[in-house]
C-alpha positions, 0 to 999 in steps of 0.5 A: 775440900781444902784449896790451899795449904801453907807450910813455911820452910821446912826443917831438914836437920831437926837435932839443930834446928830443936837444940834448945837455943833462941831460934828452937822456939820460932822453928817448934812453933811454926815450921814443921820436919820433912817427915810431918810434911810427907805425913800432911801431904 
């Protein structure tokens, strides 16, 4: 059974968020797309 799950905020716009600036590694490593989050869930 899992009782709790965690996500941070969800990235809507993965071209931006994953564009290869100082910010794609923080958004790679621990947030997730809307797609992922509908498969997960």
């Amino acid at each position: 059974m899992v009782s709790h799950l965690f996500f941070h905020s969800l990235v809507a716009d993965p071209k931006r968020a994953f564009d290869g600036d100082d910010e794609a590694k923080g958004y790679l490593d621990y947030m997730v797309t809307i797609d992922e989050f509908k498969k997960i869930i």
